[in-house]
Structures are given as C-alpha cells and as structure tokens.
N, C-alpha and C positions, 0 to 999 in steps of 0.2 A: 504494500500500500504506500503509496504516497501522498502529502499532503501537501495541498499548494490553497493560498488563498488571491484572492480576486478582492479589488476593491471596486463598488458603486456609488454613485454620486447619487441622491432620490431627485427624480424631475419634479414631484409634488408632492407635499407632503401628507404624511400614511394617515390614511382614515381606518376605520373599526374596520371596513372591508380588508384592506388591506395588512392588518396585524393579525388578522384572521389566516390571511393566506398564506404568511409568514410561516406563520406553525407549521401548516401542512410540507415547507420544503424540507424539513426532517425525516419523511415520509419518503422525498426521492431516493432513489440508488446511487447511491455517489456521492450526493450531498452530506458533508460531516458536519454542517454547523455554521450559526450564524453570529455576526454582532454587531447590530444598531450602534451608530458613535454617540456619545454620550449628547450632543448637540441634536441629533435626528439629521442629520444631514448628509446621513451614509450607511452602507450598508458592507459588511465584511462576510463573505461567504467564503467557509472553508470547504473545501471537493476533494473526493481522492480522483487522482489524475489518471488512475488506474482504469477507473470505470466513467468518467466523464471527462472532455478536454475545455476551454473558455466559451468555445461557442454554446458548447453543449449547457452550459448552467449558463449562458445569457438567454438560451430556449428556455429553458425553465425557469427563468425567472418572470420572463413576459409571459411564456403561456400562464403563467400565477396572476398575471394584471398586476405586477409589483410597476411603478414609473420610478426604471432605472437605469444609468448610462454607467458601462464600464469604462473606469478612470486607467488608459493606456499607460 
C-alpha cells in the first residue's frame, strides 16, 4: 500500500449536503481518509495509490457533488 495525499481548494462553501457526502468517501476503495483545514477552505484526501491514481479520487470527489479544485 501506498499512501499519497492530494490537496483541494473548496469552490463553495460545504453545506449539510455536502458534509453528508463527505462521510460517504470512507466508503470508497482506495480512499484512506480525509481532513477539512481548520479554516474550511480545503480539503486533504488521503488515497492508496495502489488502488486509485489523482484522477481517479478527482472522479470521486465530483461524482460526490463535493465543489472542489485540485491544488497542482
């Protein structure tokens, strides 16, 4: 397993839908984990690189309706 994390900027900020949908990316294969920046102004998803590559968890994060831009 490998661990790599991705950072996200949020385009808007997270409503009750959306800290809803949050949870559920626990749920995907690959995905190990998340953390909100203390400001709300980002999002840190950790992925094993093994089962998912950057596109792949930027799919899942949009297919979730999260409004988020990964920070290159």
């Amino acid at each position: 397993m490998t661990r790599v994390e991705l950072q996200y900027e949020l385009t808007k900020p997270l409503g009750d839908t959306e800290y809803e949908r949050l949870s559920r990316l626990l749920s995907v294969y690959g995905v190990m984990g998340y953390k909100l920046r203390q400001d709300l102004s980002g999002i840190t998803v950790e992925y094993d690189a093994t089962r998912l590559d950057p596109d792949g968890v930027d799919r899942v994060l949009h297919r979730n309706g999260l409004p988020v831009k990964r920070i290159l």
